[in-house]
Structure formats: C-alpha cells, structure tokens
Backbone as CSV, one residue per row, in Angstrom:
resi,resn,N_x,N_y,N_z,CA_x,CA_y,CA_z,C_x,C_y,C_z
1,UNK,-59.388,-26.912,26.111,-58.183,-27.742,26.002,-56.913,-26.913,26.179
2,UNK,-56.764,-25.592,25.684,-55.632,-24.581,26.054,-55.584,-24.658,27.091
3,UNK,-56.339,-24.566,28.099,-56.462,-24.078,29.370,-55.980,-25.406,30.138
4,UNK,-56.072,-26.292,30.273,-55.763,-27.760,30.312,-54.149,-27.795,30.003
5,UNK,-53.955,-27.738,28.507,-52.575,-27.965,28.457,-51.704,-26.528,29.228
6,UNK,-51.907,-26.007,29.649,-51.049,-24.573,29.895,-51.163,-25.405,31.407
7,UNK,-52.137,-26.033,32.021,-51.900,-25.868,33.373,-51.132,-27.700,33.404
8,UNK,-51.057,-28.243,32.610,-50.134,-29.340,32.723,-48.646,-28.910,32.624
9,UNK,-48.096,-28.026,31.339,-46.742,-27.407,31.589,-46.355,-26.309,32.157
10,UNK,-47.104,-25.656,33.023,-46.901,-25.044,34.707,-46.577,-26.291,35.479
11,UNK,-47.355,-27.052,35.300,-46.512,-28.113,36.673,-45.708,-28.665,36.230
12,UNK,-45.607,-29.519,35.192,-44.236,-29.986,34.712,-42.940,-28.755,34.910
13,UNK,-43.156,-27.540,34.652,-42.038,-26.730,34.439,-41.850,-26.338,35.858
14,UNK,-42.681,-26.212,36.560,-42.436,-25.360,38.587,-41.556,-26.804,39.051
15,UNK,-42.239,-28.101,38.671,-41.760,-29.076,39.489,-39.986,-29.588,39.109
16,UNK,-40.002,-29.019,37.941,-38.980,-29.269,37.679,-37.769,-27.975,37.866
17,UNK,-38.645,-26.866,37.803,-37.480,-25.725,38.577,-37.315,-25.983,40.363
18,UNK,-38.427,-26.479,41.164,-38.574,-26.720,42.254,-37.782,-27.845,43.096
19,UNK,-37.316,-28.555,41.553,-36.741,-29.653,42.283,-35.028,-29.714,41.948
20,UNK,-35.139,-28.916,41.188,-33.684,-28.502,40.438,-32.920,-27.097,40.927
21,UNK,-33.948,-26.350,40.920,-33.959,-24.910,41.379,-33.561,-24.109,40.233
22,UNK,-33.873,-24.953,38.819,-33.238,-23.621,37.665,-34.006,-24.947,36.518
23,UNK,-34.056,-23.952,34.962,-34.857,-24.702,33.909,-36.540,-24.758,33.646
24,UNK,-37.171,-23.903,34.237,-38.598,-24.056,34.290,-38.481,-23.077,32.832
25,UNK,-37.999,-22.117,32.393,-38.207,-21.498,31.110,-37.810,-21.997,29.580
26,UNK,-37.186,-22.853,29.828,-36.795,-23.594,28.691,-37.595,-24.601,28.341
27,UNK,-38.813,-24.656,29.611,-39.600,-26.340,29.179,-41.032,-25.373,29.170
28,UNK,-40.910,-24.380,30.186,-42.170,-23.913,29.639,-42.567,-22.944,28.175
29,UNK,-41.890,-21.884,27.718,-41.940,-21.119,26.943,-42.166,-21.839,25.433
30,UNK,-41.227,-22.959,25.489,-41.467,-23.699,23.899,-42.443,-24.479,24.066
31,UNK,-43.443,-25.190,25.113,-44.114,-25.479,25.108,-45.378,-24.986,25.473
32,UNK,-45.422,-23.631,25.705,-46.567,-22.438,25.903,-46.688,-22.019,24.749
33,UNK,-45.570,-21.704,23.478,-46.257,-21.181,22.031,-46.791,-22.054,21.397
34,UNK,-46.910,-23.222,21.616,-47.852,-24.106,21.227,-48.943,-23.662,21.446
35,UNK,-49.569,-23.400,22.306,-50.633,-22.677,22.918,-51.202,-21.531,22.798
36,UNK,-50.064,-20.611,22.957,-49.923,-19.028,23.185,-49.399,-18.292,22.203
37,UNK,-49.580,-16.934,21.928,-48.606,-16.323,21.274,-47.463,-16.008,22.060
38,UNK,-46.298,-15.422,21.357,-45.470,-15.741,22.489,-45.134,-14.320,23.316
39,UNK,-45.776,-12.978,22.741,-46.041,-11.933,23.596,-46.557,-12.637,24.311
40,UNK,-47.312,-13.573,24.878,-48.207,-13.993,26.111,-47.283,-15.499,26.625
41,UNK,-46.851,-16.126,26.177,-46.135,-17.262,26.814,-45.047,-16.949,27.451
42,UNK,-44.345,-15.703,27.477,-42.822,-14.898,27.872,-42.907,-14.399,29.082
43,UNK,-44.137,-13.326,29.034,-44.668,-12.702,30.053,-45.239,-13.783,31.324
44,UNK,-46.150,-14.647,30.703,-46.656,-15.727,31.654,-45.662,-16.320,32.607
45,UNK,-44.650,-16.709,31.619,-43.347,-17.785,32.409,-42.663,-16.711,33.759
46,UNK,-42.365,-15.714,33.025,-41.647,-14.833,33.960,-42.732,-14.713,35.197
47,UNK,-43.679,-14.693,35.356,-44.279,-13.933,36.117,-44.321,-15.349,37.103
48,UNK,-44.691,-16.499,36.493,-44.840,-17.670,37.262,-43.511,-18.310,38.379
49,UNK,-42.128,-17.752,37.494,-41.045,-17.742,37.701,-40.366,-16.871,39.499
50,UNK,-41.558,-15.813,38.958,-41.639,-15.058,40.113,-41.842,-15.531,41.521
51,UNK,-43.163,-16.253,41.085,-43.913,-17.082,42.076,-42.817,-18.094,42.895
52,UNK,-42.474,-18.935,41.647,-41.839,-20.094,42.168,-40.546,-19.728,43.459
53,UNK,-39.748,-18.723,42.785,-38.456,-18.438,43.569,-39.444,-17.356,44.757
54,UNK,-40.309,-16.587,44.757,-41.051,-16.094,46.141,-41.064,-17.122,46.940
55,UNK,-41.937,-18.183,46.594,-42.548,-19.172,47.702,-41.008,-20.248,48.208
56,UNK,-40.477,-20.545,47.313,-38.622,-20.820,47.468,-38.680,-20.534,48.935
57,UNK,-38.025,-19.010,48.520,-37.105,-17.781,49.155,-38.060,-18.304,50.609
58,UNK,-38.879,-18.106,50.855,-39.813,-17.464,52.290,-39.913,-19.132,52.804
59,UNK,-40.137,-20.117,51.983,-39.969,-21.750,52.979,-38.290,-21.752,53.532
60,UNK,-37.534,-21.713,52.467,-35.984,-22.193,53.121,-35.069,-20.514,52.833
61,UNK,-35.598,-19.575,53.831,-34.391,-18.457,53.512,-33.191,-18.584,54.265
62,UNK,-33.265,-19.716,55.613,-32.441,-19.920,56.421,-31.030,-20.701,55.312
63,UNK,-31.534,-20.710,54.311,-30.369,-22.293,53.497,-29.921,-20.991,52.513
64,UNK,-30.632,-19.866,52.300,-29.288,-19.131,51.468,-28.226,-18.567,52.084
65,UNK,-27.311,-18.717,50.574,-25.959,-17.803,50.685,-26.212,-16.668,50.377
66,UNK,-26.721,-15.974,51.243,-26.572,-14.912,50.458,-25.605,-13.603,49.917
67,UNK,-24.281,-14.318,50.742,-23.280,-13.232,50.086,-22.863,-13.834,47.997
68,UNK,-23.351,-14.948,48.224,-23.085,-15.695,46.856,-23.795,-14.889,46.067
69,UNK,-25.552,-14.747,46.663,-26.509,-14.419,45.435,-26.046,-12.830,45.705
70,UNK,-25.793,-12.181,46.406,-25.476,-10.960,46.426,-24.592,-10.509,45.028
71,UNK,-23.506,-11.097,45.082,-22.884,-10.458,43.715,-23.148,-11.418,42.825
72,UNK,-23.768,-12.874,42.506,-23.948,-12.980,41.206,-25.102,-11.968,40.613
73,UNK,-25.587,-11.766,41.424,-26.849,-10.804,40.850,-26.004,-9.331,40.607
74,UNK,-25.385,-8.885,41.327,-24.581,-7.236,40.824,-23.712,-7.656,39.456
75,UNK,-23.173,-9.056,39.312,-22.181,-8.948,38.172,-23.057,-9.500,37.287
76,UNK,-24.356,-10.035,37.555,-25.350,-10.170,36.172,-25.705,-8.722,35.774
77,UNK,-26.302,-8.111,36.414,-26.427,-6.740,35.901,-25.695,-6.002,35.022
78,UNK,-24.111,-6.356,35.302,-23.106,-5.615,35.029,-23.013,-6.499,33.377
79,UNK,-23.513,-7.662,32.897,-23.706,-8.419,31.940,-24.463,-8.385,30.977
80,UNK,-25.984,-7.984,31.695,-27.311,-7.758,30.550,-26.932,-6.865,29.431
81,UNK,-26.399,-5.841,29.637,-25.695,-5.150,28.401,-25.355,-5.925,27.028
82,UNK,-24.219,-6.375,27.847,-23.710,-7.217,26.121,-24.717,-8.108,25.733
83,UNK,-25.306,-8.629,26.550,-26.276,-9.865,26.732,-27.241,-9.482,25.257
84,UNK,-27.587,-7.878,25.788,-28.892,-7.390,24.571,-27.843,-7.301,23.294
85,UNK,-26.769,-6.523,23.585,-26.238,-6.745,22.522,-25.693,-8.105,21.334
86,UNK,-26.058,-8.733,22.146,-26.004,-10.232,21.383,-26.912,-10.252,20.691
87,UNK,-28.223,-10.263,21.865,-29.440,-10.274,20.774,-29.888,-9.501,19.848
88,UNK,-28.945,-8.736,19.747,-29.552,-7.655,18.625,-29.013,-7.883,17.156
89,UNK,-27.374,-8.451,17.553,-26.441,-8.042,16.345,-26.108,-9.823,16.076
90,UNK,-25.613,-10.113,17.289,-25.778,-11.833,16.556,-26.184,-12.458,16.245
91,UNK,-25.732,-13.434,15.507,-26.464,-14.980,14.821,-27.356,-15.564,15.782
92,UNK,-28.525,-15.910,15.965,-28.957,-16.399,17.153,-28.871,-17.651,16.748
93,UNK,-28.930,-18.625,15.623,-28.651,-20.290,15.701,-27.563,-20.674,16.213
94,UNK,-26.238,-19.704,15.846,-24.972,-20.253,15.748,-24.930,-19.890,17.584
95,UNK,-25.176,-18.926,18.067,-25.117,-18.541,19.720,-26.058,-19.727,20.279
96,UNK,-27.414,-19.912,20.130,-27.593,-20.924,20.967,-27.139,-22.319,20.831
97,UNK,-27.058,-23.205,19.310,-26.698,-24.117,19.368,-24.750,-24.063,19.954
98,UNK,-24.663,-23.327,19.819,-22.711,-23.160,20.411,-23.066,-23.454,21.959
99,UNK,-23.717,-22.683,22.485,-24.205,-22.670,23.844,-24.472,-24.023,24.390
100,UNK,-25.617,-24.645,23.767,-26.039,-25.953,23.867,-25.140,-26.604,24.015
101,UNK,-23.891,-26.952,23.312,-23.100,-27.666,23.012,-21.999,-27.904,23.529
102,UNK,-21.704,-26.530,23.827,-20.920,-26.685,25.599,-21.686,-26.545,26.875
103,UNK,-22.809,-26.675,27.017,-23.527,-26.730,28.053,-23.435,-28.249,28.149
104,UNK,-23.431,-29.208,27.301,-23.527,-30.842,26.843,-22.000,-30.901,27.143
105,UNK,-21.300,-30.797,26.638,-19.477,-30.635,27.138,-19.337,-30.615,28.455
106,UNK,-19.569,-29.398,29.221,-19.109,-28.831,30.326,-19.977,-30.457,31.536
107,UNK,-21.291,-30.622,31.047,-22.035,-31.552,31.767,-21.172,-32.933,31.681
108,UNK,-20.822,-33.403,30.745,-20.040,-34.378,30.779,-19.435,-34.280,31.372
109,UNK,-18.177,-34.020,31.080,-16.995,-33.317,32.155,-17.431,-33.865,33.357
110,UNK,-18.497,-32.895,33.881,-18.527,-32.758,35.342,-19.332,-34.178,35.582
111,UNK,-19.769,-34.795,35.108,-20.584,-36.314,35.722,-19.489,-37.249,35.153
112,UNK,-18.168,-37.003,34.424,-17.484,-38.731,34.336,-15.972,-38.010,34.662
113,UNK,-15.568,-37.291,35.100,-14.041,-36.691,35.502,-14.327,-35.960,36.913
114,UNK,-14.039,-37.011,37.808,-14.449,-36.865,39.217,-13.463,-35.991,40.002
115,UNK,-12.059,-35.266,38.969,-11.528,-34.575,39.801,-11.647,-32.976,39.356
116,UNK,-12.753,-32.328,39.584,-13.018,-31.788,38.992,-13.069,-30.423,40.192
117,UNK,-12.635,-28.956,39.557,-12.445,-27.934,40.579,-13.032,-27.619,41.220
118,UNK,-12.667,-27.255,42.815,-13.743,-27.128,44.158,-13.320,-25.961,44.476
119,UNK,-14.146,-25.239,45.098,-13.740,-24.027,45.494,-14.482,-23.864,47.272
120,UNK,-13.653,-23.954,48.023,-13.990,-24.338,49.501,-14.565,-22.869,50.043
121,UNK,-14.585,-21.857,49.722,-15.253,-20.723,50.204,-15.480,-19.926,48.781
122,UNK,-16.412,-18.762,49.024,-16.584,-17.716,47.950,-15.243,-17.319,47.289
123,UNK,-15.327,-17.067,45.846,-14.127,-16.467,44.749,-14.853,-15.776,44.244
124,UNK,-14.269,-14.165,44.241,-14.835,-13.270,43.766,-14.010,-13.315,42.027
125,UNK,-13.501,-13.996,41.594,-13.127,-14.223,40.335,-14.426,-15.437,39.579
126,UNK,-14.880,-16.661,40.344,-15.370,-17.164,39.753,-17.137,-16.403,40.368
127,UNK,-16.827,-15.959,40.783,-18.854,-15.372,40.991,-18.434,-13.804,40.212
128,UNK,-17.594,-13.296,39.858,-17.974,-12.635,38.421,-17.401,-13.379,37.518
129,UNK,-17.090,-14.228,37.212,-17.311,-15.231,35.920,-18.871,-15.592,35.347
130,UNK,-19.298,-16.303,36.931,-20.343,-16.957,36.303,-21.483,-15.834,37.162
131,UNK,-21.374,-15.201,37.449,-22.720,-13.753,37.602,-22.694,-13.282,36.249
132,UNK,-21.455,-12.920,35.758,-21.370,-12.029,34.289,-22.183,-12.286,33.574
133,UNK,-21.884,-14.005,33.057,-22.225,-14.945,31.976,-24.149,-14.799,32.499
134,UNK,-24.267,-14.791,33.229,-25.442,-15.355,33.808,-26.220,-13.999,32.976
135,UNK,-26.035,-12.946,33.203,-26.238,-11.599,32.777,-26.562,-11.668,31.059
136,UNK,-25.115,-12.150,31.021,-25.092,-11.994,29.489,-25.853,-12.951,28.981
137,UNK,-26.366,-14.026,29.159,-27.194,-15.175,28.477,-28.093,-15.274,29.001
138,UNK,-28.737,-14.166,29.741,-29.918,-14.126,30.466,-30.751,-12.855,29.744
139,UNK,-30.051,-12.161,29.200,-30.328,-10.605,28.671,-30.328,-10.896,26.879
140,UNK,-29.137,-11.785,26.703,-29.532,-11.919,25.005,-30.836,-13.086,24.750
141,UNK,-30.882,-14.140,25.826,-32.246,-15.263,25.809,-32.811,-15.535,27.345
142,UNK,-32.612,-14.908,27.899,-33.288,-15.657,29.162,-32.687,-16.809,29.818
143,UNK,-31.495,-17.640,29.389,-30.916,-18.561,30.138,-29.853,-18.355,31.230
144,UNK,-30.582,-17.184,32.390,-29.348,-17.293,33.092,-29.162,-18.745,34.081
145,UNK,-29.748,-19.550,33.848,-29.284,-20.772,34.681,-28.143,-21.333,34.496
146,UNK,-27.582,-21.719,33.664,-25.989,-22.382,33.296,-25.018,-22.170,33.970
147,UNK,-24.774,-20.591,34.071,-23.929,-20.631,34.984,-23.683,-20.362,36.424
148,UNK,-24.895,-20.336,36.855,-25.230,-20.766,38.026,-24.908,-21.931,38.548
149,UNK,-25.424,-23.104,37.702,-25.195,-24.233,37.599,-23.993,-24.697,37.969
150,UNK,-23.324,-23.334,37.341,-21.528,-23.900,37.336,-20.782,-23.509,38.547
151,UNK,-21.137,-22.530,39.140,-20.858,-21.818,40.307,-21.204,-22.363,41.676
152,UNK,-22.576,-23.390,41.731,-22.809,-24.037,42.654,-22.049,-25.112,42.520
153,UNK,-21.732,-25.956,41.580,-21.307,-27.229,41.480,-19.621,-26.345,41.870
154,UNK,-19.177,-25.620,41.541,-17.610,-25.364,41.973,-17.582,-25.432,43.070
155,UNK,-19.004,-25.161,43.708,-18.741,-24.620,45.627,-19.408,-26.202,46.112
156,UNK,-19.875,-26.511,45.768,-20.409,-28.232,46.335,-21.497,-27.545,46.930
157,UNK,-22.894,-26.963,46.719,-23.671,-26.565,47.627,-24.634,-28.083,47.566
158,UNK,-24.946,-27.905,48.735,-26.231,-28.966,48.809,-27.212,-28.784,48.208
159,UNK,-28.222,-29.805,47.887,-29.320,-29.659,47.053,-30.197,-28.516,47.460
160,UNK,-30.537,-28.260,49.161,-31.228,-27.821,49.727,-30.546,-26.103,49.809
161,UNK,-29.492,-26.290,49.688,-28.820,-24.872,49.491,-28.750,-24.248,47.992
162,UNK,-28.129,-25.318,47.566,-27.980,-24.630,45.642,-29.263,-23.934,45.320
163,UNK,-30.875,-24.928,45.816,-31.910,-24.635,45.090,-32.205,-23.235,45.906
164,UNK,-32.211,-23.232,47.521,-32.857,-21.942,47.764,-31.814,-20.885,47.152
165,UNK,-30.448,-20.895,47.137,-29.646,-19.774,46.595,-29.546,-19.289,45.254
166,UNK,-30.153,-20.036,44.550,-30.568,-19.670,43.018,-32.108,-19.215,43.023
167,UNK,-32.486,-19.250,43.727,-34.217,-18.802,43.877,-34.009,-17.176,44.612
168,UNK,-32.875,-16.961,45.447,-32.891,-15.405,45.729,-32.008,-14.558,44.922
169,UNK,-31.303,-15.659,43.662,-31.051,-14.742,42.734,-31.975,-14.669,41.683
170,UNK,-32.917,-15.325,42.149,-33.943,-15.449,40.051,-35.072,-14.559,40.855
171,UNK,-35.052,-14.701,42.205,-36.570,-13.488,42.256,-36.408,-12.181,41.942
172,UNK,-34.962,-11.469,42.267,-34.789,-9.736,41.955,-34.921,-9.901,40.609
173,UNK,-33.998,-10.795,39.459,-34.113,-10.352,38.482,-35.709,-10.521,37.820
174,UNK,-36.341,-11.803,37.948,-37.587,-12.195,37.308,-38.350,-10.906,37.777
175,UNK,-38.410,-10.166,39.249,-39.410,-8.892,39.017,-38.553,-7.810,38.331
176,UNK,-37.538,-7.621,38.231,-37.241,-6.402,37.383,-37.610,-6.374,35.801
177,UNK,-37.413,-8.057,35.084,-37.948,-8.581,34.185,-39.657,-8.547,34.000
178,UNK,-40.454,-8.206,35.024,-42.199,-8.541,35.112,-42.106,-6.744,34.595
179,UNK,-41.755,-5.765,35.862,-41.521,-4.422,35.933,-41.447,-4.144,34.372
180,UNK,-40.604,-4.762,33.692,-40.498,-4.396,32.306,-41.658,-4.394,31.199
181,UNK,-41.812,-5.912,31.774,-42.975,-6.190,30.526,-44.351,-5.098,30.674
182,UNK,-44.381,-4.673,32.434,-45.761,-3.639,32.524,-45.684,-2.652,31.565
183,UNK,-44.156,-2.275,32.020,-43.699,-0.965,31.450,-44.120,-0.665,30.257
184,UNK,-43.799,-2.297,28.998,-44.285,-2.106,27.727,-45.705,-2.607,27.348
185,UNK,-46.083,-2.300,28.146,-47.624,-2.879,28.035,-47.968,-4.134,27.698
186,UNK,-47.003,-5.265,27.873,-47.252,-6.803,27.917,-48.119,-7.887,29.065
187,UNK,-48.059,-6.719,29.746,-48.782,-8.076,31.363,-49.835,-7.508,30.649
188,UNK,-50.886,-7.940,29.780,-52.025,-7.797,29.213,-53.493,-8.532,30.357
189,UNK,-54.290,-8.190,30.239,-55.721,-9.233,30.729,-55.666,-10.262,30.595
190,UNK,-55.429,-11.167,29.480,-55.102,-12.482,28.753,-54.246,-12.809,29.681
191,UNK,-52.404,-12.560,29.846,-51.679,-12.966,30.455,-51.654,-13.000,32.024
192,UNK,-52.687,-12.274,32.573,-53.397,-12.166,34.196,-53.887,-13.273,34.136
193,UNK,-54.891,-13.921,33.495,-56.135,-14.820,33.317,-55.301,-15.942,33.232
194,UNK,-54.596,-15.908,32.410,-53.795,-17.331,32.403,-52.924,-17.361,33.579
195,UNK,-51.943,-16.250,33.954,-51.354,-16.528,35.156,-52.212,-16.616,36.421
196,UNK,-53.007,-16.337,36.694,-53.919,-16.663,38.086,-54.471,-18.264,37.795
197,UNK,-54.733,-18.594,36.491,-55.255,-20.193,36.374,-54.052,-21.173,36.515
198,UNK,-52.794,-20.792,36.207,-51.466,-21.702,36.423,-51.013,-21.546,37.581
199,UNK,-51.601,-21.258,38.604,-51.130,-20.807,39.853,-52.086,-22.249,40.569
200,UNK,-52.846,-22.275,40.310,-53.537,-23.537,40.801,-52.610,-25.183,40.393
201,UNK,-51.878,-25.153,39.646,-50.886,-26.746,39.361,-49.240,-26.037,39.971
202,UNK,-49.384,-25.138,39.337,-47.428,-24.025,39.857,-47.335,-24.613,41.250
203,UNK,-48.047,-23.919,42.307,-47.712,-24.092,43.875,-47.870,-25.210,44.184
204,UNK,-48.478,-26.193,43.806,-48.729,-27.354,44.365,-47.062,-28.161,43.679
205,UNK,-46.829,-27.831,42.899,-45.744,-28.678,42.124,-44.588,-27.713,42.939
206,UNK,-44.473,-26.620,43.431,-43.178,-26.153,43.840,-43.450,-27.154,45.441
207,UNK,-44.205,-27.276,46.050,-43.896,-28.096,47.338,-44.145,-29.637,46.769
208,UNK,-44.200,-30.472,45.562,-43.769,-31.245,45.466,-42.273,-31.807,44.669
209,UNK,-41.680,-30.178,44.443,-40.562,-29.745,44.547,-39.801,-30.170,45.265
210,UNK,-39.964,-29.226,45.985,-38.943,-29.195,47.248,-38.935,-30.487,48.413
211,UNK,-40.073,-31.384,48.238,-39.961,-32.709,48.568,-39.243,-33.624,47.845
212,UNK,-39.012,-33.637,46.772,-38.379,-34.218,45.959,-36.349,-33.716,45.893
213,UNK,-36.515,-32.275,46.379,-35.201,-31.677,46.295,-34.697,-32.106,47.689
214,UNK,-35.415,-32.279,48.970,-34.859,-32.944,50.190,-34.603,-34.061,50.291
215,UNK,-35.196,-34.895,49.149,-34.325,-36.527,48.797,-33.439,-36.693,48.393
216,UNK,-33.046,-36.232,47.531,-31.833,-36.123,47.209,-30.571,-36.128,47.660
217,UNK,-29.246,-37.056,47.867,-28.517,-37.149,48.799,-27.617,-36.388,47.760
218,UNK,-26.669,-35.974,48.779,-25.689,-34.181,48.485,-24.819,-35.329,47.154
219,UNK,-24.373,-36.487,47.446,-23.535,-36.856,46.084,-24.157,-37.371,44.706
220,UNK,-25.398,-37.284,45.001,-26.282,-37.867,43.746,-26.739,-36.738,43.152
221,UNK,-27.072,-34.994,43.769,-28.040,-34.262,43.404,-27.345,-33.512,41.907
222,UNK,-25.822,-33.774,42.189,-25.416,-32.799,40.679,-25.466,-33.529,39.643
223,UNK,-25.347,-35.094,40.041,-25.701,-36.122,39.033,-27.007,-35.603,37.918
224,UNK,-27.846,-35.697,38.985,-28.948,-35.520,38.044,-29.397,-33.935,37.777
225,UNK,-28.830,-32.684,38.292,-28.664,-31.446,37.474,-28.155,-31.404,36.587
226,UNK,-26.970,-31.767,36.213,-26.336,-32.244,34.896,-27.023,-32.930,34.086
227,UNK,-27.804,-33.813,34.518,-28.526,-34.659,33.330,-29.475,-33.540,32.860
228,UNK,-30.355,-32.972,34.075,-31.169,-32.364,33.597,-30.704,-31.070,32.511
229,UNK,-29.725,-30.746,32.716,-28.677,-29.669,31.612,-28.247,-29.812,30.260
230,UNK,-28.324,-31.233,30.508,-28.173,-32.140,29.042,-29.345,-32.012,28.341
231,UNK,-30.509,-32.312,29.006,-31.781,-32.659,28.404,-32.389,-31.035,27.910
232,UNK,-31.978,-29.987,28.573,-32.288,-28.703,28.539,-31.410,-28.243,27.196
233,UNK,-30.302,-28.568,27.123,-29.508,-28.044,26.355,-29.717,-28.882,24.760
234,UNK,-30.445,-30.218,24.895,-30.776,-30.667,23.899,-32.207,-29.702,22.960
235,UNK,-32.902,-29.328,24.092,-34.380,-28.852,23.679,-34.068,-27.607,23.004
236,UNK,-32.697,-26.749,23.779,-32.559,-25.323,23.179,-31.668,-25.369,22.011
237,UNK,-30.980,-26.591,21.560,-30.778,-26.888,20.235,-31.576,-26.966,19.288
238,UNK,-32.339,-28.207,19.501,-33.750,-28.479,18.851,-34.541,-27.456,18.640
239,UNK,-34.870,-26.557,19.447,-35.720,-25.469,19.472,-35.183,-24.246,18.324
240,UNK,-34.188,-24.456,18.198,-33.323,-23.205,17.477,-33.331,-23.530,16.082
241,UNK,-32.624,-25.058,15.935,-32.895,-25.728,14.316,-34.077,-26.232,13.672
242,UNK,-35.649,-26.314,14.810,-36.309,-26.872,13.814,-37.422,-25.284,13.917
C-alpha cells in the first residue's frame, strides 16, 4: 500500500508541477511523510523534481528565456545564504505562515486588480528581486517558486514559456540540491527504490502536463497559477500549525 500511495502523489505532484511549471514540493513532501521518513521523502522529491524540469527543458528548450533563467538562478545563489540563515536562527511558524499569507495577498491582488505592473522586456532590478527571494526561501525551505511566480506574471510570459523557463531554472538548482544530499549520504538504497518506482506515474503525468499547459489560453493561465498559489500557500500554513 506505501508503494501505491507514493506512486499516486508522484503523479498528482509532476502533473501539477507539469502543468503549472512550479509546486510539485509542497504537495509532494507533506504528503510523502505520511509514508516516508522524511530523510527519504526530501531526497525522493528533489530527485523526481530533477526529472520533471530534465524532460521539461529537452521537449520545449526552444520556449526558454534564457537570459531570464540565467540570472534568476546567479541572484538565487547569491540568496541561499541568508536563506540557511533563516533556517537556522528563525521562528519557522511565524516565517512560513507570514509567507503564506502574503503569498494569499500578493495572489489576490494579482487575479481582482487588473492594473497591475508589466514589465515589457527583462529588469535587472526585478530579476534580482525575485532571483534573490527565490534563493532565500528556497535555502531556508525549499520554496523557491513564489517568486518566480512573480517575475513571470510581471513579464506576461505565456503558459508555454513561463513553464519551460522555470524548469531551466529548477533543473541547475534541484541537481546541485541531489549533489548535496549524495554528499551527505542521503540518496540511500531505499530512496533509489522508491525513486525508480515513481518514475513509472512522474513521466507519464509530466506529458499529461504539458498537454494540459498547451490549453491553456495566455489570459486564463495566471488565473489559475494564482489559484493554484492560494491553495499551496494554504497547505504551507496548515502544514506549519498543525
């Protein structure tokens, strides 16, 4: 039955990073320690994470920006620092539910106040804004999606663009993140075994992904990223207080 439920929230979580292009760790990880310990549910996600933005990257590399993912990824780097330092020295209820809560704010905003800021080419002010942040809330919990989130919606990328251009920034970091866990002796036998068995629902759900992400018409798709941000940002509340 483990084995069963682990390969139902691999596909729920790929199909929903696949079709969003960000959020597969927030639905999988709290719903893998159900299962897992979470030395093994952390390692798993990342590695699957890997997968997802590989197979991304190599179907649609023609649809990235890649001068975009170029420096959000150098000014995330330049972020993970404080990022750990959060996690070390801060409150972690009061940081994620704060987080949550303007993640729920900022989403509003952007789905009922339609005049909301565009940015018609690259700003190297707002891609180290939201590279930084991405760094820093990616390094103290793993959520660098948010402000990604925020950086595409400033630039209006298309569904088909936002998702592949957040997939060639989550593959460098997710392997420098795998690289790590070897390092500390976490990619265990256990976490092989399970990641080679979630690979059988993962790939099939990232190309019913990306079928689902080519429906999507360019004025409806932030509609429902936002929702989905809401619903994410509800779970990493929930997750923190109960």
């Amino acid at each position: 039955m483990t084995i069963f439920f682990i390969l139902i929230i691999s596909f729920v979580a790929s199909l929903v990073r696949s079709t969003l292009g960000f959020g597969e760790s927030l639905i999988a990880v709290p719903l893998f320690v159900l299962f897992l310990p979470i030395e093994v549910a952390v390692p798993l996600s990342v590695m699957l994470s890997v997968v997802i933005a590989l197979v991304i990257v190599v179907q649609d590399h023609t649809k990235i920006h890649f001068n975009s993912a170029k420096w959000l990824i150098f000014y995330a780097i330049l972020g993970v620092p404080l990022g750990i330092v959060i996690l070390l020295y801060a409150n972690e209820t009061v940081v994620k539910v704060g987080l949550g809560m303007l993640l729920i704010v900022y989403s509003l905003y952007s789905l009922y106040f339609k005049r909301n800021k565009r940015l018609d080419s690259d700003s190297k002010l707002w891609l180290f804004v939201c590279g930084f942040l991405s760094g820093v809330f990616g390094g103290a919990y793993g959520l660098n999606g948010p402000p990604l989130v925020v950086y595409g919606n400033l630039r209006q990328w298309s569904p088909k663009y936002f998702r592949a251009t957040l997939q060639a920034y989550f593959l460098p970091v997710s392997l420098i993140s795998v690289v790590g866990y070897y390092a500390k002796g976490l990619v265990t036998t256990e976490v092989n075994n399970y990641f080679v068995m979630s690979l059988a629902t993962t790939i099939p759900a990232v190309f019913l992904g990306r079928y689902l992400n080519h429906q999507l018409k360019d004025g409806t798709f932030f509609r429902y990223v936002f929702l989905g941000l809401i619903l994410i940002s509800f779970i990493l509340i929930l997750s923190t207080l109960l």
